[in-house]
Biopython code that builds the backbone (N, CA, C, O; Angstrom):
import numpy as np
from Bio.PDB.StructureBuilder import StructureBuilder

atoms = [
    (1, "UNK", "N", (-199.129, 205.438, -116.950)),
    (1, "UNK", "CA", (-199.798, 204.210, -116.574)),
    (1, "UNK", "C", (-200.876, 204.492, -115.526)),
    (1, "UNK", "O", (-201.828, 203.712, -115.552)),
    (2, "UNK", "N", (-200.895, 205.235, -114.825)),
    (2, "UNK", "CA", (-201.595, 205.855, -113.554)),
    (2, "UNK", "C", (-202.777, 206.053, -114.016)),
    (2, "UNK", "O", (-203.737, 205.437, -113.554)),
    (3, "UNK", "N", (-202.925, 207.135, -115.214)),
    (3, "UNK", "CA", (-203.911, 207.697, -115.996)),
    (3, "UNK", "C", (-204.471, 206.811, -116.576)),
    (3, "UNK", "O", (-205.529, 207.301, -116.970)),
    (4, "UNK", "N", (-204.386, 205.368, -117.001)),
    (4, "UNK", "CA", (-205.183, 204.548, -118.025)),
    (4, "UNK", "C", (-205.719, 204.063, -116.470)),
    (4, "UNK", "O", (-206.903, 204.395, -116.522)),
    (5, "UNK", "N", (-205.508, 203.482, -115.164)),
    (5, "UNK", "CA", (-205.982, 202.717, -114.245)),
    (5, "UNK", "C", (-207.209, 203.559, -113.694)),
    (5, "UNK", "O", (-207.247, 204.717, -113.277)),
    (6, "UNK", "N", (-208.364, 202.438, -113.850)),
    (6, "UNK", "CA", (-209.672, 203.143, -112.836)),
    (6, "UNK", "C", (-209.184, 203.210, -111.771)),
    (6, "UNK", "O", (-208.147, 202.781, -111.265)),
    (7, "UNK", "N", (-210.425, 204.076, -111.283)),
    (7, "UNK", "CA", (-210.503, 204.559, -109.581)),
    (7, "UNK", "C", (-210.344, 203.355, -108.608)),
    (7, "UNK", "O", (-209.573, 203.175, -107.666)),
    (8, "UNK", "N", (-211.434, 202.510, -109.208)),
    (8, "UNK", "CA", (-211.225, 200.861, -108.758)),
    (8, "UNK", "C", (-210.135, 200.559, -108.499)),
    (8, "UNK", "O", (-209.846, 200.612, -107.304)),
    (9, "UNK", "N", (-209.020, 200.101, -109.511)),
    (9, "UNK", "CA", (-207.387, 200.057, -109.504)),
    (9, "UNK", "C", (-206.765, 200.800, -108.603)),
    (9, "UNK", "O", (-206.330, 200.211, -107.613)),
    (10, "UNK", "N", (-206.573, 202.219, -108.714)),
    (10, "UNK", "CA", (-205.896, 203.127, -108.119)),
    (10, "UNK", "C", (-206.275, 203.281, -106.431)),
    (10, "UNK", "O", (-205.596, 203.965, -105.666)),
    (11, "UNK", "N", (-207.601, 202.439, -105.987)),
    (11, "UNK", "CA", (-207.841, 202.251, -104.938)),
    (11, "UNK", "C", (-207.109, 201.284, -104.615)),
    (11, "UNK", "O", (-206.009, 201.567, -104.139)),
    (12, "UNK", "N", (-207.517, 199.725, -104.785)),
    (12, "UNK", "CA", (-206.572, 198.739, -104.736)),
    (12, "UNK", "C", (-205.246, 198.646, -104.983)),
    (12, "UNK", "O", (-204.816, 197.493, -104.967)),
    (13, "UNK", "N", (-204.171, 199.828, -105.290)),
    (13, "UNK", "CA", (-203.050, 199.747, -105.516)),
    (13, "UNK", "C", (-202.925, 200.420, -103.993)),
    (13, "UNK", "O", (-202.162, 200.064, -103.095)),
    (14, "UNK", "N", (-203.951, 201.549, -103.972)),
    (14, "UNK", "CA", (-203.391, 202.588, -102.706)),
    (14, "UNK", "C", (-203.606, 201.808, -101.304)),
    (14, "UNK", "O", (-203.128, 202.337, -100.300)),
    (15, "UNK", "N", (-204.329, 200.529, -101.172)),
    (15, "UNK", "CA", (-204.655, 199.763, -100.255)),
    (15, "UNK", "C", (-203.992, 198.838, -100.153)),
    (15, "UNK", "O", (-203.961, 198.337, -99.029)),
    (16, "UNK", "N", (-203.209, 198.218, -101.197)),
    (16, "UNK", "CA", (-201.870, 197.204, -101.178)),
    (16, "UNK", "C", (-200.946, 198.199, -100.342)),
    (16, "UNK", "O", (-200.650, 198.008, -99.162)),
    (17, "UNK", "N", (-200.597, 199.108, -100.983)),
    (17, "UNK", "CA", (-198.907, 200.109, -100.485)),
    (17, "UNK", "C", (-199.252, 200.191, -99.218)),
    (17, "UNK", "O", (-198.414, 199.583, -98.552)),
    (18, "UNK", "N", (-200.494, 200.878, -98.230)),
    (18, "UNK", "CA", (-200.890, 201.166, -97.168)),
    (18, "UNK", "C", (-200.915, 199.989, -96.605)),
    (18, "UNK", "O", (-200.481, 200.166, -95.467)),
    (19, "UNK", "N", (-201.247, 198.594, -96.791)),
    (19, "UNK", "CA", (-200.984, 197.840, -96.205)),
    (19, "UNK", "C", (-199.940, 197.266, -95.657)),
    (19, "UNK", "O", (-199.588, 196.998, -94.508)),
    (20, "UNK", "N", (-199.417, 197.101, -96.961)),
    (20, "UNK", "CA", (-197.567, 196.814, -97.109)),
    (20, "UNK", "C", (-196.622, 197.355, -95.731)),
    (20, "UNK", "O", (-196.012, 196.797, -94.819)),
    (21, "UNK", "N", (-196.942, 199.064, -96.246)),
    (21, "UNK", "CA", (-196.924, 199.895, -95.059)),
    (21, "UNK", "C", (-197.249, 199.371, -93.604)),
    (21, "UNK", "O", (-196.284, 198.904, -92.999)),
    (22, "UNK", "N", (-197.971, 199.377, -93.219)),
    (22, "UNK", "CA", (-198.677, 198.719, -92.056)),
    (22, "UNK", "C", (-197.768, 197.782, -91.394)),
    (22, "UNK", "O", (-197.411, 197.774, -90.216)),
    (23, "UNK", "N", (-197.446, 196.970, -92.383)),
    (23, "UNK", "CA", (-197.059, 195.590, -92.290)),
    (23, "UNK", "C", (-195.928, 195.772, -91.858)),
    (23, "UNK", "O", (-195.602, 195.154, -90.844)),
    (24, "UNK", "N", (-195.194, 196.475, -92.352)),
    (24, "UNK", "CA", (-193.665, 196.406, -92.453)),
    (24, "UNK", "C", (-193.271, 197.353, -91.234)),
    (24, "UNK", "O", (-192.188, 197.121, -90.696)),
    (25, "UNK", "N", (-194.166, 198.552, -90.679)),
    (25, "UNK", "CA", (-194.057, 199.037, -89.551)),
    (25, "UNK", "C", (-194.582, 197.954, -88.588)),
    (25, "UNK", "O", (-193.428, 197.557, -88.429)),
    (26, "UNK", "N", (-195.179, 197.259, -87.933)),
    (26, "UNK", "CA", (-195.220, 196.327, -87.049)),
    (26, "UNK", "C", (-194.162, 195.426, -87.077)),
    (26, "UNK", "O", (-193.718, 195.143, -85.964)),
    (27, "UNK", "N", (-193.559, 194.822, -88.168)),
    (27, "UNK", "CA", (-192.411, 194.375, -88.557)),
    (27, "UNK", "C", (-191.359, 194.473, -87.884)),
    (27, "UNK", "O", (-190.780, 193.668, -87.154)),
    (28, "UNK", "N", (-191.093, 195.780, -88.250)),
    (28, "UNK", "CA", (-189.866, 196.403, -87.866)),
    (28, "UNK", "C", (-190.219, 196.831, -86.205)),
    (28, "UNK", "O", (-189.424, 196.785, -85.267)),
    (29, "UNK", "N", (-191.220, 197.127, -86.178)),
    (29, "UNK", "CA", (-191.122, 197.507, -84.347)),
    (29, "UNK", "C", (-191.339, 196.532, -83.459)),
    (29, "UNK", "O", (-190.744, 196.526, -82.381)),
    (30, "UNK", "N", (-192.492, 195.297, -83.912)),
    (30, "UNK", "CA", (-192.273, 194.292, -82.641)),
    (30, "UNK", "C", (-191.587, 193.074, -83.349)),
    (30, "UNK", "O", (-191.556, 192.273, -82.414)),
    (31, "UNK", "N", (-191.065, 192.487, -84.332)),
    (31, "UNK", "CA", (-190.479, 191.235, -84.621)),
    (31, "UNK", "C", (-189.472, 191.065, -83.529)),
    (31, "UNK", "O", (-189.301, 191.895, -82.637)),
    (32, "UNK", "N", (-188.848, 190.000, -83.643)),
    (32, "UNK", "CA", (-187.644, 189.450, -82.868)),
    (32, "UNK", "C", (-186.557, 190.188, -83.048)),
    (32, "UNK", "O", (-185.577, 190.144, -82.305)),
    (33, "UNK", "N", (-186.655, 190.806, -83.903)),
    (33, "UNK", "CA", (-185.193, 191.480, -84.653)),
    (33, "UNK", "C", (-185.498, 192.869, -84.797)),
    (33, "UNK", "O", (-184.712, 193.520, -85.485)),
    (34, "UNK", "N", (-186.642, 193.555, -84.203)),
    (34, "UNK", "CA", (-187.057, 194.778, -84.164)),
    (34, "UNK", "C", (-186.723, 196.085, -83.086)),
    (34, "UNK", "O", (-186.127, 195.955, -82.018)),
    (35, "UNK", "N", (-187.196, 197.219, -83.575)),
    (35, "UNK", "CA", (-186.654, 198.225, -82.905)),
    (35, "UNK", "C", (-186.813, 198.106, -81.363)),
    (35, "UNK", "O", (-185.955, 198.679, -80.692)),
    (36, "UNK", "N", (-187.981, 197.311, -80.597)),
    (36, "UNK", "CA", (-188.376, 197.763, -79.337)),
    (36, "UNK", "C", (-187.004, 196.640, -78.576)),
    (36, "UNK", "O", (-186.313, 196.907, -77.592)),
    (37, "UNK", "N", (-186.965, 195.406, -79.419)),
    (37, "UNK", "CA", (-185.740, 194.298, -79.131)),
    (37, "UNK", "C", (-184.800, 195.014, -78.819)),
    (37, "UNK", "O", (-184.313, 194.739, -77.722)),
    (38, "UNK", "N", (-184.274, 195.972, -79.451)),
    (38, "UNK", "CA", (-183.230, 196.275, -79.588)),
    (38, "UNK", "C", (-182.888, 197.295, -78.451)),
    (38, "UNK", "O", (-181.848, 197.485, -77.820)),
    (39, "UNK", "N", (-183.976, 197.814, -78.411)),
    (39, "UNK", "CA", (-183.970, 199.024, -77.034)),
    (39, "UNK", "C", (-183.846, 198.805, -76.047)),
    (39, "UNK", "O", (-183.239, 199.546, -75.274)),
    (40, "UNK", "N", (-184.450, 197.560, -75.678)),
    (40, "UNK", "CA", (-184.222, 196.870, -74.762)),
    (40, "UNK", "C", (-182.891, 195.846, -74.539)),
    (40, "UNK", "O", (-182.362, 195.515, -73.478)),
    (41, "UNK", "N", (-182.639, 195.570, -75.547)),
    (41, "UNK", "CA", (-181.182, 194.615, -75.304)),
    (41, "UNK", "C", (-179.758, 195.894, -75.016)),
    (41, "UNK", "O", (-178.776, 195.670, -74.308)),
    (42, "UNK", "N", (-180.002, 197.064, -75.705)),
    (42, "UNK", "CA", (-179.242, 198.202, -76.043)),
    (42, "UNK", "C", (-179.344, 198.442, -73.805)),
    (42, "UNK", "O", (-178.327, 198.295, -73.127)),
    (43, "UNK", "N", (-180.018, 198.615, -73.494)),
    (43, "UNK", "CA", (-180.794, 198.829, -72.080)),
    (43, "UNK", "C", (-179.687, 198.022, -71.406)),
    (43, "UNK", "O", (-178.751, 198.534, -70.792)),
    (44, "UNK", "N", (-179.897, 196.604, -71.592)),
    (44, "UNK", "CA", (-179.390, 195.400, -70.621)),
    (44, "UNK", "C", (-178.434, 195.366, -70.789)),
    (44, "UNK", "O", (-177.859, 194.644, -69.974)),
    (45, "UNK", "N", (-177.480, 196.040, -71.880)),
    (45, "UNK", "CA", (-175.969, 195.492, -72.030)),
    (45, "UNK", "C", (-175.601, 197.042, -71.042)),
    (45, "UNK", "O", (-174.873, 196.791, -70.081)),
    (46, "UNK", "N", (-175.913, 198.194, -71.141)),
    (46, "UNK", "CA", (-176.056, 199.302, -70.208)),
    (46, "UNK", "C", (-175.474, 198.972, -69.596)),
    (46, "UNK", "O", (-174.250, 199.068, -69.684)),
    (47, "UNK", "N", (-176.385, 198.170, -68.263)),
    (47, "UNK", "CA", (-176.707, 197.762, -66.853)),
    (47, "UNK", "C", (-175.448, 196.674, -66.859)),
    (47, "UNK", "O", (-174.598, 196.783, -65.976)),
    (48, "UNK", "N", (-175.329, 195.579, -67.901)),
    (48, "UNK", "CA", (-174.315, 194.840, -67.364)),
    (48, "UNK", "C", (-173.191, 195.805, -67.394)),
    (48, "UNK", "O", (-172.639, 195.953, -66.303)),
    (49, "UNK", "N", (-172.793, 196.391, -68.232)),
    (49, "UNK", "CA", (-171.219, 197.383, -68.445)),
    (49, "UNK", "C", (-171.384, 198.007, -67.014)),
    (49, "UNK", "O", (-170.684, 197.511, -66.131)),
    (50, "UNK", "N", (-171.867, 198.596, -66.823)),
    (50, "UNK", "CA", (-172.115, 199.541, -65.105)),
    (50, "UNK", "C", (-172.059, 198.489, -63.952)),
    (50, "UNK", "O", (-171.643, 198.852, -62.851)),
    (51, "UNK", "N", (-172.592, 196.786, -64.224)),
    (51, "UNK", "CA", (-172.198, 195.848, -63.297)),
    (51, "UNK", "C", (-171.322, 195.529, -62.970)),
    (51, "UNK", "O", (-171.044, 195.224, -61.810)),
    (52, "UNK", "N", (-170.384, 195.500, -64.237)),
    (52, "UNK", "CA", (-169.274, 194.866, -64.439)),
    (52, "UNK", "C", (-167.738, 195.622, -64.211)),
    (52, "UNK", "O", (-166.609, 195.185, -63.987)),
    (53, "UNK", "N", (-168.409, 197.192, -64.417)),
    (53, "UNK", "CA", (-167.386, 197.957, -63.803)),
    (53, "UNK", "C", (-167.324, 197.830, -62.364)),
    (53, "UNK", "O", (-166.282, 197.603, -61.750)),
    (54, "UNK", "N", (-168.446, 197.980, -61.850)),
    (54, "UNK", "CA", (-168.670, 197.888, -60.106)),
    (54, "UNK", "C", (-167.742, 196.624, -59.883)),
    (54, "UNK", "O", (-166.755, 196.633, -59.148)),
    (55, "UNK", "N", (-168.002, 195.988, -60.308)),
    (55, "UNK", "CA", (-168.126, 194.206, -60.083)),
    (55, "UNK", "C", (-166.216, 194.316, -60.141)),
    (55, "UNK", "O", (-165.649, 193.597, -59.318)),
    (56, "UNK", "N", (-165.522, 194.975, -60.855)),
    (56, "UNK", "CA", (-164.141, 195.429, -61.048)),
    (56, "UNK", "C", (-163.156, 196.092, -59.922)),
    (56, "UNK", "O", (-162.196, 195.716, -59.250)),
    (57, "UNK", "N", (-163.824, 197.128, -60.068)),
    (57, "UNK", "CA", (-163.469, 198.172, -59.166)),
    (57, "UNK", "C", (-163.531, 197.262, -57.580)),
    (57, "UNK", "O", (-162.478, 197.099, -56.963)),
    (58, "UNK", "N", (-164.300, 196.944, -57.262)),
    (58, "UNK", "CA", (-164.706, 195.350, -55.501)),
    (58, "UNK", "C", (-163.676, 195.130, -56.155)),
    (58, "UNK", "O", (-162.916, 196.082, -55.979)),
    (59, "UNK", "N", (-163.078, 194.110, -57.064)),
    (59, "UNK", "CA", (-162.124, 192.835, -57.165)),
    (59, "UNK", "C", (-160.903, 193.827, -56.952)),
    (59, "UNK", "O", (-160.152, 193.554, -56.016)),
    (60, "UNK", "N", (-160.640, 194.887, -57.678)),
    (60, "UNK", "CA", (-159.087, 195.599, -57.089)),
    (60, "UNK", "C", (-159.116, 195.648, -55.776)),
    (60, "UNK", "O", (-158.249, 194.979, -55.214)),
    (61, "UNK", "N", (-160.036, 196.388, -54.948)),
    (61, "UNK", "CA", (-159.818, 197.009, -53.607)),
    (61, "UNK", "C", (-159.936, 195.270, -52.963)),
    (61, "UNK", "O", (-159.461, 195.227, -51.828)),
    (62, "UNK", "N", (-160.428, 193.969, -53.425)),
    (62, "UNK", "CA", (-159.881, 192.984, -52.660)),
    (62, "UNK", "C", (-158.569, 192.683, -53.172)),
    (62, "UNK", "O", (-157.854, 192.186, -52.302)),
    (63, "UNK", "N", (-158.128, 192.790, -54.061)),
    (63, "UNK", "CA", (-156.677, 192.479, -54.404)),
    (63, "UNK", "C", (-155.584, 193.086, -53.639)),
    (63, "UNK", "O", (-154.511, 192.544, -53.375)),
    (64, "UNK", "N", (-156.014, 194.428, -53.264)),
    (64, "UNK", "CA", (-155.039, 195.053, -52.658)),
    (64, "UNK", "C", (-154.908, 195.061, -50.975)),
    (64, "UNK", "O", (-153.955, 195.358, -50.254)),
    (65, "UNK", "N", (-156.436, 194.554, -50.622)),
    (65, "UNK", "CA", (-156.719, 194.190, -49.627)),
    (65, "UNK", "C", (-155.817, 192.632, -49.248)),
    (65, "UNK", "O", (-155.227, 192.248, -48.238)),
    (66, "UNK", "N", (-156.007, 192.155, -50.297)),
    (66, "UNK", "CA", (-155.493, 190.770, -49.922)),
    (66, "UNK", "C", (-153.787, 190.517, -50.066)),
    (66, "UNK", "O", (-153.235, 189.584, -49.483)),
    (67, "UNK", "N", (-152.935, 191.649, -51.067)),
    (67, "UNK", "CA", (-151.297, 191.777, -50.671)),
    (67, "UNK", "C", (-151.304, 192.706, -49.426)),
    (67, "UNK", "O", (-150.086, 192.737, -49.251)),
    (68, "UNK", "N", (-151.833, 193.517, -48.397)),
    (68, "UNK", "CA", (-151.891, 193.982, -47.502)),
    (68, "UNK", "C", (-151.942, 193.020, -46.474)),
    (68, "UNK", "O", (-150.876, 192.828, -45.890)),
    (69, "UNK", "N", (-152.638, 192.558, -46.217)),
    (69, "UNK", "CA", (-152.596, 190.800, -45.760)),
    (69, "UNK", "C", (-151.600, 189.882, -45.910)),
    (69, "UNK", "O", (-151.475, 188.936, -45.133)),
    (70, "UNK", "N", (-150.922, 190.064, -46.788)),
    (70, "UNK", "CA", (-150.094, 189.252, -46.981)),
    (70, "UNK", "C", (-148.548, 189.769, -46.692)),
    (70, "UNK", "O", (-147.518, 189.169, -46.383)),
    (71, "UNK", "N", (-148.818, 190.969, -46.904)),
    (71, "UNK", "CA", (-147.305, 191.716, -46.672)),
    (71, "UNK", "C", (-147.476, 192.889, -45.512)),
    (71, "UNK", "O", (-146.734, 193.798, -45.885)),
    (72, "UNK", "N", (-147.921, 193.158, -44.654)),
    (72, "UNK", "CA", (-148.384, 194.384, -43.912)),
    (72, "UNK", "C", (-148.424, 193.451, -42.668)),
    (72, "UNK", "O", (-149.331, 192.623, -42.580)),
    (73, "UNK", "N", (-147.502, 193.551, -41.732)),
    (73, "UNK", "CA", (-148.121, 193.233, -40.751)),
    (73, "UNK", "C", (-148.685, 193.874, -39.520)),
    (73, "UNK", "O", (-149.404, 193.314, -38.693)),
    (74, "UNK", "N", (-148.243, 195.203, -39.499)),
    (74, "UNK", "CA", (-149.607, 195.697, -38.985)),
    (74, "UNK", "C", (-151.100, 195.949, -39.308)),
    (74, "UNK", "O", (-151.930, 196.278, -38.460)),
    (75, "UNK", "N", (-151.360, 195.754, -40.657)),
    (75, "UNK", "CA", (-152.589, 195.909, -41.304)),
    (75, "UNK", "C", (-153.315, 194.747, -40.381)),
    (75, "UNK", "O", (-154.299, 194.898, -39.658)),
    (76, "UNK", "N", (-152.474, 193.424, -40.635)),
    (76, "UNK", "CA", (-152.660, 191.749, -39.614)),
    (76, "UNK", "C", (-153.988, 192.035, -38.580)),
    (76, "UNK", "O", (-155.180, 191.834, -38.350)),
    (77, "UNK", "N", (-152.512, 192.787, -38.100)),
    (77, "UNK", "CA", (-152.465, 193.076, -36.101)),
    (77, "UNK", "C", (-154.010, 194.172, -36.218)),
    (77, "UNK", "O", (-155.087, 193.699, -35.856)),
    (78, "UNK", "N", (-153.940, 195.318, -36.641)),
    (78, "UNK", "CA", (-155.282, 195.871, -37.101)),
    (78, "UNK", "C", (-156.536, 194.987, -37.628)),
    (78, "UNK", "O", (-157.664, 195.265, -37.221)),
    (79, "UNK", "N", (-156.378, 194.172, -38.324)),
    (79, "UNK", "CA", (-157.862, 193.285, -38.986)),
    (79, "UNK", "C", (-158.156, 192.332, -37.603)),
    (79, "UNK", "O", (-159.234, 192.269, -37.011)),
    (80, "UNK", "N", (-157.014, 191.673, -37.283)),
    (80, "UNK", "CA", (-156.974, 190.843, -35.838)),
    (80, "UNK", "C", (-157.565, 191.548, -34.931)),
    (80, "UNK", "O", (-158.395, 190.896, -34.299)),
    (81, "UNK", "N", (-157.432, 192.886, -34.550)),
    (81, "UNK", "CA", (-157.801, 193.644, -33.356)),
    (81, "UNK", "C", (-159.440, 193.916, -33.553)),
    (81, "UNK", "O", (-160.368, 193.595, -32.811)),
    (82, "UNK", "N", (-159.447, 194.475, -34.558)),
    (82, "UNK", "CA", (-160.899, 194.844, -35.357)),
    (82, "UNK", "C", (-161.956, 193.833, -35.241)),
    (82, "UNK", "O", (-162.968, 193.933, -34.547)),
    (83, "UNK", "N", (-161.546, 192.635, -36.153)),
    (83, "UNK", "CA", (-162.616, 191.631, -36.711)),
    (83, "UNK", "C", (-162.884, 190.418, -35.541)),
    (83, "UNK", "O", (-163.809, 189.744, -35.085)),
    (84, "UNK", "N", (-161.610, 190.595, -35.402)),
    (84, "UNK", "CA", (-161.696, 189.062, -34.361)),
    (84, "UNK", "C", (-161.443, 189.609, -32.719)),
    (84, "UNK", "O", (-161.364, 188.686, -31.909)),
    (85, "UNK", "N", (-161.324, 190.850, -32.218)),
    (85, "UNK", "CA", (-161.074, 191.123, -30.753)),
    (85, "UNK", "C", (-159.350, 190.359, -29.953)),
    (85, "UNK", "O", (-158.958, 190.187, -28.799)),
    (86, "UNK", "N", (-159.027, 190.214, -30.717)),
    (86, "UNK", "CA", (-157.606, 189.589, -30.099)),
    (86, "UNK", "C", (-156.793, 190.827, -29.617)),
    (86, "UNK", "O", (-156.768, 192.039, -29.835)),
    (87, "UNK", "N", (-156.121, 189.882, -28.826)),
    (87, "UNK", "CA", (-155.578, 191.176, -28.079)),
    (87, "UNK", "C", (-153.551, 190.548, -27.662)),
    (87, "UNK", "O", (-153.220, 189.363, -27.644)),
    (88, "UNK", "N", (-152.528, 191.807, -27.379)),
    (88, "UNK", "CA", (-151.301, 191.382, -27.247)),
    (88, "UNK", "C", (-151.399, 190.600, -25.659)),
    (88, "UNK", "O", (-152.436, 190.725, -25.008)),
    (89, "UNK", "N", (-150.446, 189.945, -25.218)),
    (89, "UNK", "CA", (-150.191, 189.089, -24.191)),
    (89, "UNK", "C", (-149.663, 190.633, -22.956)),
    (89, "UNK", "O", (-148.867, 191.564, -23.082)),
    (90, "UNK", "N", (-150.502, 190.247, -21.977)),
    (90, "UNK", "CA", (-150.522, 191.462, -20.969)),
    (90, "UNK", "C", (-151.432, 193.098, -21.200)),
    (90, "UNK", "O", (-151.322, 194.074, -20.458)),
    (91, "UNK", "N", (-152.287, 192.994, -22.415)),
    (91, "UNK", "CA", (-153.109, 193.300, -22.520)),
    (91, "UNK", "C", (-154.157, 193.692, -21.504)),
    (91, "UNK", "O", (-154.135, 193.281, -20.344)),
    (92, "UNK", "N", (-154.726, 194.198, -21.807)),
    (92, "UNK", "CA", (-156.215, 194.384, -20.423)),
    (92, "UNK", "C", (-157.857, 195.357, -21.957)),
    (92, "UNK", "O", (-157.796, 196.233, -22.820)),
    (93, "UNK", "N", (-158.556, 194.781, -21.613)),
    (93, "UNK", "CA", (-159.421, 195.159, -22.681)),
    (93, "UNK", "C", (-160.862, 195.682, -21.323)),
    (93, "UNK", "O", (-161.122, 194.983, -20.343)),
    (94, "UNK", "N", (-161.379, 196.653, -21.564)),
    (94, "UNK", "CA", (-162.529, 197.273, -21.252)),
    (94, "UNK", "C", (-163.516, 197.256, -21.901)),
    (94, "UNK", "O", (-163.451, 198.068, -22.824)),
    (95, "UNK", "N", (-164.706, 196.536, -21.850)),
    (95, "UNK", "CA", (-165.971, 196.528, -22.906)),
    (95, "UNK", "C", (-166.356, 197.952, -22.256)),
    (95, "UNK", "O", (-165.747, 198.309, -21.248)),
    (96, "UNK", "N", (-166.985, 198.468, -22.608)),
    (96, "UNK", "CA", (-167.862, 199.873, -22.353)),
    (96, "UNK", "C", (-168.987, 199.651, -23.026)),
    (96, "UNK", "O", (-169.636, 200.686, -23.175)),
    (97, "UNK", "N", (-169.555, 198.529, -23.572)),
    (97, "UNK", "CA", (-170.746, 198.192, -24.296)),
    (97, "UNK", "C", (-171.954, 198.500, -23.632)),
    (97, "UNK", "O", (-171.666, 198.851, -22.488)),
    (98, "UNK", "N", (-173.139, 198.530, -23.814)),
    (98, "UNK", "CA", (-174.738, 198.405, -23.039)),
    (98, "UNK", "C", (-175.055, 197.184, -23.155)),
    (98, "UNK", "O", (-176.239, 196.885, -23.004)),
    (99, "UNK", "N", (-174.436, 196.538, -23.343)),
    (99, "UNK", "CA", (-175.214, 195.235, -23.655)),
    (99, "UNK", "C", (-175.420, 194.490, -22.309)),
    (99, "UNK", "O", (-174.536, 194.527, -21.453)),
    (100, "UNK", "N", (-176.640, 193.779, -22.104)),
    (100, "UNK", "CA", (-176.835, 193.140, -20.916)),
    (100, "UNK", "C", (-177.002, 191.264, -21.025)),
    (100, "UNK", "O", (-177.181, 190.599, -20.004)),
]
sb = StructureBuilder()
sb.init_structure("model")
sb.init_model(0)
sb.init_chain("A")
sb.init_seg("    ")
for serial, (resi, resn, name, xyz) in enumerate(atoms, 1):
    if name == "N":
        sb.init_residue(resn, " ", resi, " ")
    sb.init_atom(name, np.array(xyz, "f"), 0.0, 1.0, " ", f" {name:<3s}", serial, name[0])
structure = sb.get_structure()
């Protein structure tokens, strides 16, 4: 069939396919549903999995933070001493600070 089609034809066939071509590579690389979409969504789910582990790993060390708290009472007496400056009854506390 090739052989009966003029040059004419066989041009216009080779300029349809090449187009087609064309077409279907832009297609596939920028549509909504295309490769660069995808690289990028492939990207963002990444970043959330690595968030979400972080984001995990915080919630244990408060969990365990928070039965320590609840059952530890020197941990208490330590967070009390630390965070808030409280001190036992007959106590005596020394700032040694610079502060003026």
């Amino acid at each position: 069939m090739l052989n009966r089609m003029s040059i004419r034809e066989k041009r216009k066939l080779r300029n349809l396919i090449v187009s087609a071509m064309l077409i279907f590579a832009v297609w596939f690389f920028f549509s909504p549903w295309g490769y660069f979409k995808y690289y990028r969504i492939t990207n963002e789910l990444e970043d959330l999995k690595k968030a979400n582990s972080e984001i995990e790993l915080k919630n244990q060390t408060l969990e365990k933070e928070i039965e320590r708290l609840k059952n530890d009472p020197a941990y208490i007496e330590k967070v009390a001493r630390e965070k808030f400056g409280l001190v036992k009854k007959n106590e005596l506390v020394f700032d040694f600070s610079t502060k003026k």
